[in-house]
C-alpha positions in Angstrom: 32.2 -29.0 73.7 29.0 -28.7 71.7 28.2 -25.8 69.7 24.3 -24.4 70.4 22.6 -23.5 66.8 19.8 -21.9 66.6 18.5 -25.9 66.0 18.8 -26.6 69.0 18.3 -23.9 71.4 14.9 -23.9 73.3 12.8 -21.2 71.9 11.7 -17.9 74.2 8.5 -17.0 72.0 5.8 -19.5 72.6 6.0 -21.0 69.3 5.9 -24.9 68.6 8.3 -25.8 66.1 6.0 -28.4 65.3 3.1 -25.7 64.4 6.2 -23.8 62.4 6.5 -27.0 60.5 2.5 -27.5 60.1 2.6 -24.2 58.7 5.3 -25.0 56.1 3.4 -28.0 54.7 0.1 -26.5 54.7 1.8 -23.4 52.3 3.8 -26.0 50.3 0.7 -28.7 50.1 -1.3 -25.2 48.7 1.3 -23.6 46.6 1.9 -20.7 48.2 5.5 -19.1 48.4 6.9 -17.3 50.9 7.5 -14.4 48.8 3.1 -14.4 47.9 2.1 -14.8 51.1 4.2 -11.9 51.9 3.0 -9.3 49.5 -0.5 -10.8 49.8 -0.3 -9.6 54.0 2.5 -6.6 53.8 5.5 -8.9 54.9 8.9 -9.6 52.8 9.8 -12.6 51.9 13.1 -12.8 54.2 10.0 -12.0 57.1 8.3 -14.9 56.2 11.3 -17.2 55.7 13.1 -15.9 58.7 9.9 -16.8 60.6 9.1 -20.3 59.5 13.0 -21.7 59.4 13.6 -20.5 62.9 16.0 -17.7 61.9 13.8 -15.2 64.0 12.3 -14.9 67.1 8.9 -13.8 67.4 9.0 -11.7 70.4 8.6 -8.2 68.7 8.8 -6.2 65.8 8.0 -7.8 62.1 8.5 -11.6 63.4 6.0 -11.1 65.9 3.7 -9.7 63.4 4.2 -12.4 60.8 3.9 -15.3 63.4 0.4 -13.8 64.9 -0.6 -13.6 60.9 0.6 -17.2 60.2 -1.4 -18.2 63.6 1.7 -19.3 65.1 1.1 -17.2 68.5 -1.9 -15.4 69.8 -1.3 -11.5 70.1 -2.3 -8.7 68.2 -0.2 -6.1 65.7 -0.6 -2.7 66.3 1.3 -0.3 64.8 3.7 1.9 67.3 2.3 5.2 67.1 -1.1 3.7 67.6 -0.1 1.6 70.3 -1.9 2.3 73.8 -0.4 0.3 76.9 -4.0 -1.1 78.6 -3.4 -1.0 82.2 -3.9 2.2 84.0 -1.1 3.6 86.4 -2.0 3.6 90.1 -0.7 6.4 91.8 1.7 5.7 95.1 -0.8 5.9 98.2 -0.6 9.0 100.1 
């Protein structure tokens, strides 16, 4: 029986691995460490790296932020007390 890795499992988020890996080369080709791009945009370093090995998903929470930063996903961060659901609630039709 094979093991399933997080190598090899199909990703939930959106995200191309091969845009993850575009991403990497880009920072690498540049100079830029994980750790600088991380203070530079309010991120840790484990963000960052968690982010662009795979290690997180980016479905909410810090990963989600990091990714839309990176431009690895389209959404927008909002912080949670600021955070306003758009849609309006119909009311049940009398």
């Amino acid at each position: 029986m094979k093991k399933t890795t997080s190598h090899n499992k199909p990703r939930t988020d959106g995200i191309n691995p091969a845009d993850i890996a575009r991403v990497r080369a880009e920072m690498l080709a540049a100079g830029i460490s994980h750790s600088a791009w991380g203070r530079e945009n309010g991120f840790t370093r484990q963000q960052v790296s968690d982010v662009l090995t795979g290690r997180r998903l980016c479905l909410r929470g810090a990963g989600h932020a990091v990714a839309v930063a990176l431009g690895l996903k389209v959404g927008r961060i909002v912080k949670v007390r600021n955070f306003k659901p758009v849609h309006k609630h119909q009311g049940a039709a009398a």
